[in-house]
C-alpha positions in Angstrom: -11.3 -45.4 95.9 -12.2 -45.3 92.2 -12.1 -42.1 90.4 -15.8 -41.0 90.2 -16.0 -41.5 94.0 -12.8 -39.4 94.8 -14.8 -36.6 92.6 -17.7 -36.9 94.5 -16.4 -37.6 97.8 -14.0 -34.1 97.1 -17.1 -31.9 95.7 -19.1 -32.9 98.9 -16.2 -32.0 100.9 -15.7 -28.9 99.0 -19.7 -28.0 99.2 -19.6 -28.3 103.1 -16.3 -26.6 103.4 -18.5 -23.7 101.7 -21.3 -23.9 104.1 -19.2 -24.0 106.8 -17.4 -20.6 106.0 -20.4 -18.8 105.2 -22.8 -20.4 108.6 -19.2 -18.9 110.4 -19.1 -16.0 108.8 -23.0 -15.0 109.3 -22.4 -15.8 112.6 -20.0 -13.2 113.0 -21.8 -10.7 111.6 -25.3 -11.6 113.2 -21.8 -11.1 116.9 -21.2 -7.6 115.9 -25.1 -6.2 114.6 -25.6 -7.6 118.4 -22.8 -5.3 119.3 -24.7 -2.3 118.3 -25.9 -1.1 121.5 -25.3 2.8 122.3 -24.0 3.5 126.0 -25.7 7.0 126.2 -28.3 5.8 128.2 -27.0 6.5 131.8 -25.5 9.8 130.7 -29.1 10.5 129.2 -30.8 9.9 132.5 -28.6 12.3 134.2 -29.5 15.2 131.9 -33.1 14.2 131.9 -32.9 14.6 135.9 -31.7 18.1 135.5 -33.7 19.3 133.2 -36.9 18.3 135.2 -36.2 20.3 137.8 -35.1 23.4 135.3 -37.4 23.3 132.4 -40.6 21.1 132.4 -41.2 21.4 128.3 -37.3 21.0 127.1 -37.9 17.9 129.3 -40.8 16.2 127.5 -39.1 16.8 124.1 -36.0 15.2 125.7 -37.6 12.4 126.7 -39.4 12.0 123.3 -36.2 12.5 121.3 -34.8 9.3 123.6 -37.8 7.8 122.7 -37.3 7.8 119.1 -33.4 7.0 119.3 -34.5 3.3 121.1 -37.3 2.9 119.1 -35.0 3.4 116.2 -32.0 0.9 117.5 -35.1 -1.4 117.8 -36.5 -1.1 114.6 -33.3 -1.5 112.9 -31.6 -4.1 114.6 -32.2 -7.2 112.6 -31.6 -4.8 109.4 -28.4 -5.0 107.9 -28.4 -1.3 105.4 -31.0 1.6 106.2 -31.6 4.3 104.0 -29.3 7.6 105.0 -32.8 9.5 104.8 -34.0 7.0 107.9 -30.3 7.3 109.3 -30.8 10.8 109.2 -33.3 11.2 111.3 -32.5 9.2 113.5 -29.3 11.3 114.3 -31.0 14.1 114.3 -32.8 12.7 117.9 -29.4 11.9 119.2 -27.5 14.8 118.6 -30.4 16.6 120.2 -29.8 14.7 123.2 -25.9 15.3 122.7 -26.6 19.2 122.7 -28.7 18.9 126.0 -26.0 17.5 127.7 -23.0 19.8 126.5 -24.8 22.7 125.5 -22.3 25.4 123.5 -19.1 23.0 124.2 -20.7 20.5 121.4 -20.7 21.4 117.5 -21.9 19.4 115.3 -22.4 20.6 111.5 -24.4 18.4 109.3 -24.3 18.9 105.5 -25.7 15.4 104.3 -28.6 14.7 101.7 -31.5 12.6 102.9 -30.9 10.1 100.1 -32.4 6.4 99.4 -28.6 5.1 99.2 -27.5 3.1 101.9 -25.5 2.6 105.4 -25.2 0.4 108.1 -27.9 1.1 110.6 -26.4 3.5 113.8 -23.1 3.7 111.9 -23.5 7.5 111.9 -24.1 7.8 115.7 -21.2 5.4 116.7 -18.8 7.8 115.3 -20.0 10.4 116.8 -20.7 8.6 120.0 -16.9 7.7 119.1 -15.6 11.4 118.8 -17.7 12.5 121.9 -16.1 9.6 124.5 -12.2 9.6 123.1 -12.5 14.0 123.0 -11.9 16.5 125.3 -14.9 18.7 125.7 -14.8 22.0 127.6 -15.8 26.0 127.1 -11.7 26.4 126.5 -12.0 23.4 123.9 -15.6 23.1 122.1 -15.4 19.8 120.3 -16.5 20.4 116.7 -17.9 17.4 114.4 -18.5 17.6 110.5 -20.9 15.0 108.8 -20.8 15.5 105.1 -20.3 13.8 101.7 -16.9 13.2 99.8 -18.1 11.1 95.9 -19.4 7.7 97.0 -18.4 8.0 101.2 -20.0 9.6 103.9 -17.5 11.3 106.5 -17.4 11.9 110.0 -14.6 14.5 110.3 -13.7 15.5 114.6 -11.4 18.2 115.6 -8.8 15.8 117.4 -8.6 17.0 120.9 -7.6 13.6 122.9 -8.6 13.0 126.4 -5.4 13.6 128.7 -6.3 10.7 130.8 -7.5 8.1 128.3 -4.7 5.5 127.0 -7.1 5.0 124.2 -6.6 6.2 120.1 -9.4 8.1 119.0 -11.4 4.8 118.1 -12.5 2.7 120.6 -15.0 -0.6 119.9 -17.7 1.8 118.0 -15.0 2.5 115.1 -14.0 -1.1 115.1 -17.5 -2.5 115.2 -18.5 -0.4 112.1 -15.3 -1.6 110.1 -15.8 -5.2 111.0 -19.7 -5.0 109.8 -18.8 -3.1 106.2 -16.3 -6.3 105.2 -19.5 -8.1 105.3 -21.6 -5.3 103.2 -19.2 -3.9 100.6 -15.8 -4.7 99.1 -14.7 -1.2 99.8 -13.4 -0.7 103.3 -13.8 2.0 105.4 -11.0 4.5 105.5 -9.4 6.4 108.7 -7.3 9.7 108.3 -5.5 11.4 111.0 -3.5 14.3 111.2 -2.5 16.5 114.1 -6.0 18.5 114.3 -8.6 16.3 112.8 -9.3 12.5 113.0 -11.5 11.6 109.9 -13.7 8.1 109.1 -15.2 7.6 105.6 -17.7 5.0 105.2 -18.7 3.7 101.5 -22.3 4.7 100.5 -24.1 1.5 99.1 -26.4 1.9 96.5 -29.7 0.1 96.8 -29.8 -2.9 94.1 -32.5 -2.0 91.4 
């Protein structure tokens, strides 16, 4: 093979080589946005069914506050970065139907600014989803979960109170799903910090492109 032809022949095989790792690697990501799927629903159901029979108008603004979470998960699913305004609200409905179901055994303190920056769509929820499944939750032991803003992360802070029976760490798939997705979005990674009383996520804030 002459020497123009072994150039060509190695820049087409370097070209595809290209293709190839990026067609793989938006597969992947298009794999874990399809991920993003929350699991409340049954456990929704259940409180919707008590509150029926208790209190008629708590549950028609229930129902419309599940409403809004699913038309949200819909609305955003082929979206890879929301606005944390939109994100926001959004968890707003779901921690409403998060209080429902726990009452005064749930706290959740919110101290972010609706802001045009940007986050994975549902990224907030899953951690809280996260810290709600892997956390004990009783009157003795109210779980306590702090959403607020550290410089250029957002951070989901939970009082670390681990289920005696669950043989999982205080992550689960939802953690994992959300750290997956941001290798794809931002070369900052998200960041996990545990101590003996508080397990702590901080996700980068992306800043929309002028």
């Amino acid at each position: 093979m002459h020497g123009r032809e072994f150039l060509l022949q190695w820049r087409k095989s370097a070209v595809d080589a290209e293709r190839y790792q990026k067609e793989s690697m938006t597969a992947t990501y298009e794999s874990l946005k399809s991920q993003v799927n929350p699991h409340f629903l049954f456990n929704s159901l259940n409180a919707l069914t008590n509150l029926v029979y208790e209190d008629q108008d708590k549950a028609a603004k229930f129902i419309k506050q599940l409403s809004e979470v699913y038309r949200y998960v819909l609305d955003t699913r082929d979206k890879e970065l929301v606005p944390i305004a939109d994100e926001l609200r959004f968890l707003e409905s779901y921690t409403y139907l998060q209080r429902i179901r726990f009452g005064d055994k749930l706290k959740i303190e919110n101290t972010l600014d609706a802001t045009q920056s940007l986050v994975a769509p549902l990224a907030l929820q899953m951690l809280v989803e996260n810290a709600v499944k892997h956390n004990e939750i009783s009157q003795d032991k109210p779980l306590t979960i702090r959403l607020y803003r550290d410089g250029n992360f957002l951070i989901v802070e939970n009082t670390l109170q681990r289920k005696l029976n669950s043989g999982e760490a205080s992550s689960g798939m939802g953690l994992d799903n959300i750290t997956k997705r941001y290798q794809f979005l931002d070369s900052r990674q998200v960041q996990v910090v545990e101590d003996d009383q508080h397990f702590v996520v901080k996700i980068p804030i992306i800043n929309p492109v002028a």
